[in-house]
C-alpha positions as CSV (number, residue, x, y, z in Angstrom):
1,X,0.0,0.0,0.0
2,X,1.3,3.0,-0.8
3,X,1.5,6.8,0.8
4,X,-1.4,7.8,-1.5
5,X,-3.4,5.0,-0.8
6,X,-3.7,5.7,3.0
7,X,-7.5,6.4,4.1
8,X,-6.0,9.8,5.7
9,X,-5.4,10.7,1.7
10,X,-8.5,9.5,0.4
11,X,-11.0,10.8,3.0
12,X,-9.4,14.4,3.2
13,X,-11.7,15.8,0.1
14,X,-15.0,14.1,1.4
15,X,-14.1,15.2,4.8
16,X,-13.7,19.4,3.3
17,X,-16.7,19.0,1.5
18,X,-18.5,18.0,5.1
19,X,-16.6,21.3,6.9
20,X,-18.3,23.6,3.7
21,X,-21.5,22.1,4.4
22,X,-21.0,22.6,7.8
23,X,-19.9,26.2,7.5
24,X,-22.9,27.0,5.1
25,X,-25.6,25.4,7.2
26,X,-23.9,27.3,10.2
27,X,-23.8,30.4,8.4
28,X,-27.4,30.1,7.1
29,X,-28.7,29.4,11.0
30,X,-26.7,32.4,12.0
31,X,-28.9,34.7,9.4
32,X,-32.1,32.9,10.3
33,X,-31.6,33.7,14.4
34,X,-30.7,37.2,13.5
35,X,-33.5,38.1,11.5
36,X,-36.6,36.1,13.9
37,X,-34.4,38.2,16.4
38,X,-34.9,41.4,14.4
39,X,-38.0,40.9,13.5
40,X,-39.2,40.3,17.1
41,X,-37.2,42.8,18.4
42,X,-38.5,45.2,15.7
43,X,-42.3,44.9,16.7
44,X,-41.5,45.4,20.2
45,X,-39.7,48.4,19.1
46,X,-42.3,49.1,17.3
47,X,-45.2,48.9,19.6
48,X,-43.7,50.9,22.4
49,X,-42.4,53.9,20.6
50,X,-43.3,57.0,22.3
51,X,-45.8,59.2,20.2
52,X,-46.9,62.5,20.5
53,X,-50.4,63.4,21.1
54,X,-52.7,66.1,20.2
55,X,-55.4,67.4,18.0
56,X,-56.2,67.4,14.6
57,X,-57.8,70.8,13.6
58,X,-58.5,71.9,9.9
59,X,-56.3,69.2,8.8
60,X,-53.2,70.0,10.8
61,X,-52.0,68.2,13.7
62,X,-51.2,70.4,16.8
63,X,-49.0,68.8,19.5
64,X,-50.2,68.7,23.6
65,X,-47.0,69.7,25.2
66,X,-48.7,68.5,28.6
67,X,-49.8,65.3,27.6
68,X,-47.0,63.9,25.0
69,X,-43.6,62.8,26.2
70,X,-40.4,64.8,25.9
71,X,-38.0,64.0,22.9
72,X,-40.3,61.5,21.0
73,X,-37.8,61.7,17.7
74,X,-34.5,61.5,20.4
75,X,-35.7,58.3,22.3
76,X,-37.2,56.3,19.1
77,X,-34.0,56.8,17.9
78,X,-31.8,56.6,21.2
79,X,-33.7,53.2,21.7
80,X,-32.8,52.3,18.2
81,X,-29.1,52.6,18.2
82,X,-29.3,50.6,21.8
83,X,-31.6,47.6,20.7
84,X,-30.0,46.9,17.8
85,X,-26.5,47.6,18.6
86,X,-27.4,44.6,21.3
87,X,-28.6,42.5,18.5
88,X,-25.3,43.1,16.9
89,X,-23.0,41.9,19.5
90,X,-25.6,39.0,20.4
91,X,-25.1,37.8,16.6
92,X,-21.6,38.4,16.9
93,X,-21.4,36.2,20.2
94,X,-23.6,33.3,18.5
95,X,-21.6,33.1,15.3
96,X,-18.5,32.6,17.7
97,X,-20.2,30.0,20.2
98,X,-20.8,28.0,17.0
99,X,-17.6,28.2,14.8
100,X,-15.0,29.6,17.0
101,X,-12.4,27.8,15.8
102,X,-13.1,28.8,12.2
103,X,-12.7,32.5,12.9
104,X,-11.4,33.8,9.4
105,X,-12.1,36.9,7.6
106,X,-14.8,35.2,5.8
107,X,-17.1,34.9,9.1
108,X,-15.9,38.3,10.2
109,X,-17.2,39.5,6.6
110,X,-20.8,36.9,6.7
111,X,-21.5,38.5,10.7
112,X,-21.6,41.9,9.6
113,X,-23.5,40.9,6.7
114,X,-25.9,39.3,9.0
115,X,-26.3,42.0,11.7
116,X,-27.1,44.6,8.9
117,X,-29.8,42.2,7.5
118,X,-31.1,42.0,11.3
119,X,-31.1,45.8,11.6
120,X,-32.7,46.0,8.4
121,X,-35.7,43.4,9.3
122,X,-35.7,45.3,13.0
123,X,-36.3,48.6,11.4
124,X,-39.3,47.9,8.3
125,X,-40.6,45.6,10.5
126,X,-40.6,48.0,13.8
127,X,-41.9,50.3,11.5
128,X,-44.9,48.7,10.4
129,X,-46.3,47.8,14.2
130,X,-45.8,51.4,15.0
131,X,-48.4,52.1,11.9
132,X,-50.5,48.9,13.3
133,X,-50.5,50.5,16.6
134,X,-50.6,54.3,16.0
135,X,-52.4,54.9,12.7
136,X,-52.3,58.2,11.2
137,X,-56.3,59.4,11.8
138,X,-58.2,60.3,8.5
139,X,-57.6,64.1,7.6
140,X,-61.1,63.9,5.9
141,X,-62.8,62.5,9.1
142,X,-63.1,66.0,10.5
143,X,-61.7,67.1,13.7
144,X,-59.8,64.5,15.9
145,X,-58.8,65.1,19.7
146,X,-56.4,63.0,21.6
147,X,-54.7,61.4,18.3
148,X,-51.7,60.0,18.8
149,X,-48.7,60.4,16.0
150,X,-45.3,59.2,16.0
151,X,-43.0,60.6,14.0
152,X,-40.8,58.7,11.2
153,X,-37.5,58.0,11.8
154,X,-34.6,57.6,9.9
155,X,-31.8,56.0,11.2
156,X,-29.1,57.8,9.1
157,X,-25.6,56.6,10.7
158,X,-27.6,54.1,13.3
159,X,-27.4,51.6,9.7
160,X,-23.6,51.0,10.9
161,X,-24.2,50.3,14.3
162,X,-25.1,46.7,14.7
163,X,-22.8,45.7,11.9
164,X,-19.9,47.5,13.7
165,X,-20.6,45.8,16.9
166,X,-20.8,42.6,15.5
167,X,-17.7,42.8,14.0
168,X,-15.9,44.4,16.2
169,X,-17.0,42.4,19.1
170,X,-16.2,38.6,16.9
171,X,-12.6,40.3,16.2
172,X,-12.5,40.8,19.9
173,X,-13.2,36.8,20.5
174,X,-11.1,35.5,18.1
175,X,-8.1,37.8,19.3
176,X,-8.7,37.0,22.9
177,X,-9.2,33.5,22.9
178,X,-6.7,32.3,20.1
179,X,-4.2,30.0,22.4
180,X,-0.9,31.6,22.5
181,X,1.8,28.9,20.7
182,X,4.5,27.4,23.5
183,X,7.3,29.2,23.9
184,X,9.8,27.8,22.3
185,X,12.7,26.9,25.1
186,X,15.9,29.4,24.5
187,X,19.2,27.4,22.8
188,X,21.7,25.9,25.3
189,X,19.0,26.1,28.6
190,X,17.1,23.3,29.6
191,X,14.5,23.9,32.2
């Protein structure tokens, strides 16, 4: 029997072509948790923003100072940024629970990825509870007291916040627990 012939040899490509499917089925259960997370997340979001509330007169809406909460637009998007930047480091820590020991660029690249798809899914779907739970009143319908309205958001530079965390936090994993190699004993010393 020959070098070639050993069953180390022969099993090698069968055994790579488990790891990809592995890797894949990993990396397609990481995007499935993060977007059920998103989307969850997103329509709590979603049902608790704050919203202002006042009366609709002649068509315009005029805000209740008393009665509506302080810095509606600052804490939708305050809660934003927090929520999801959570869901980014949760990803993150998931995708490194599951293939630690394959941290590579490729994973670093595929959790980002991931964490901007579940800040994406968190924000339409957060979006559309907020219209299930706060519809805009009819203009035509006449006059309308006590309406409540929330503002729309838009997230601007809160996009890059999940995805940053994630990455930055499975960077932070893979540096801090990669074993450190042996030292390698100094020439002429024996310990």
């Amino acid at each position: 029997m020959s070098i070639h012939q050993t069953p180390l040899a022969s099993s090698t490509p069968a055994t790579n072509k488990t790891r990809r499917k592995a890797m894949v089925g990993t990396a397609a259960g990481l995007l499935f948790f993060a977007l059920v997370a998103g989307l969850v997340l997103g329509a709590l979001w979603g049902a608790f923003r704050p919203a202002y509330v006042g009366d609709i007169t002649d068509g315009m809406f005029i805000a209740n100072e008393t009665e509506s909460p302080r810095n509606v637009e600052f804490s939708s998007f305050a809660s934003y940024i927090l929520i999801t930047g959570v869901l980014g480091i949760v990803v993150a820590m998931v995708a490194y629970l599951k293939v630690g020991h394959a941290a590579g660029v490729g994973m670093l690249i595929w959790v980002g990825i991931v964490a901007f798809a579940a800040t994406f899914a968190f924000y339409v779907f957060g979006n559309i509870v907020t219209g299930w739970v706060h519809p805009y009143p009819d203009p035509s319908g006449g006059d309308v007291t006590g309406a409540h309205i929330v503002p729309p958001m838009s997230p601007g530079v809160g996009w890059a916040v999940a995805p940053l965390l994630a990455v930055l936090t499975y960077w932070i994993q893979a540096i801090v627990s990669s074993p450190d190699p042996e030292p390698e004993p100094l020439p002429g010393r024996t310990i």
